[in-house]
C-alpha positions in Angstrom: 102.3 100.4 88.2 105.1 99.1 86.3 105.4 95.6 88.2 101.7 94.9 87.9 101.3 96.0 84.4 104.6 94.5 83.1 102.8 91.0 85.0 99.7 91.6 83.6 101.0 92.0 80.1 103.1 89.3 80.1 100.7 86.8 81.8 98.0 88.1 79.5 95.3 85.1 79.9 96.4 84.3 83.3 95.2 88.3 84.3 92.3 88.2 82.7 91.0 84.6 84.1 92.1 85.9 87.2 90.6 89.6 86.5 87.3 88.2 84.4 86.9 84.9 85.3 87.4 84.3 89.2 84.1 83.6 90.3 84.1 80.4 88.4 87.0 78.8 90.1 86.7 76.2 92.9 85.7 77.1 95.6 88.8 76.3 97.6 91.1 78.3 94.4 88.2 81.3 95.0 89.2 81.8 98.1 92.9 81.8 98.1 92.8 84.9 95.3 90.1 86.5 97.1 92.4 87.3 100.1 95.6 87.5 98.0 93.6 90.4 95.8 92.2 91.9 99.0 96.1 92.0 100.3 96.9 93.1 96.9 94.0 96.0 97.1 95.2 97.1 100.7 98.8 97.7 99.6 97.3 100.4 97.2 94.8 101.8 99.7 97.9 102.4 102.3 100.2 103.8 99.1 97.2 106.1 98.7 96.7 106.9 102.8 100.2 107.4 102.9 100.6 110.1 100.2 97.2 111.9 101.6 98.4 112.0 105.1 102.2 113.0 103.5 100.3 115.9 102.5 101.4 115.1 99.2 98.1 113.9 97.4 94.2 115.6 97.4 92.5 114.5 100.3 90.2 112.2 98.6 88.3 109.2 99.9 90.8 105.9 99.2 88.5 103.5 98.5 87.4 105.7 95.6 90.8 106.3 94.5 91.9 102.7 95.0 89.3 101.4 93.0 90.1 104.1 90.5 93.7 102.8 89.6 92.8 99.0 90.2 90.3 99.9 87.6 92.4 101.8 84.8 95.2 99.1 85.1 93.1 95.9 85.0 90.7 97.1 82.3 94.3 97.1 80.3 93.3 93.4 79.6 90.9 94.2 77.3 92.5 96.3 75.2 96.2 96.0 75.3 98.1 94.0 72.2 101.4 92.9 72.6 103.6 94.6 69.8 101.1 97.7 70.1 102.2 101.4 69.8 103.3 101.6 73.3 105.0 99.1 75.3 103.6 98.5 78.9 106.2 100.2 80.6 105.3 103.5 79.1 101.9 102.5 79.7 102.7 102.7 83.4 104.3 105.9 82.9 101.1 107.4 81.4 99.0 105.7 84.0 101.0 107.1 86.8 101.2 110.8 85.5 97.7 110.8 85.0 96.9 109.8 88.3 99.8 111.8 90.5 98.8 115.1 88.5 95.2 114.4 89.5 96.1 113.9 93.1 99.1 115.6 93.5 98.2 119.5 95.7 98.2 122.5 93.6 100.3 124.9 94.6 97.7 127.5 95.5 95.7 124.7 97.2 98.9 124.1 99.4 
């Protein structure tokens, strides 16, 4: 979360053509970030697999939780400023807590 959101945020109107605006490309430019997305989206899904099958996360369908943090990070585009109240590192902080709290076992659940 920290790489991709310190990218995102410092490549502001790259993300968000890339995030927003894809579908217009060429054709031949579509293509080439449809797979490097899909690679991008399979690295998460396999973080996600790992930690469920690590026992260490909810067992929770990963293409649901995938598109979950994909979601919460990329929407950042539309609302982040640089020079706001919180830098995008802490960002990714918050992001992640939220997330691995959510998914992280309960105790009594254990």
């Amino acid at each position: 979360m920290q790489t991709y959101i310190g990218r995102m945020t410092q490549n502001a109107d790259l993300a968000a053509v890339m995030l927003l605006e894809h579908r217009s490309l060429e054709p031949g430019l579509r293509a080439g970030h449809v797979a490097r997305r899909d690679r991008f989206e399979a690295l998460w899904r396999q973080i996600v697999r790992e930690g469920i099958d690590q026992g260490r996360f909810k067992p929770m369908d990963v293409a649901v939780v995938t598109f979950a943090l994909l979601g919460v990070q990329n929407w950042l585009i539309t609302w982040y400023r640089e020079g706001g109240r919180l830098r995008p590192a802490k960002l990714a902080d918050q992001f992640a807590e939220l997330f691995l709290a959510g998914l992280e076992r309960s105790s009594k659940a254990a």
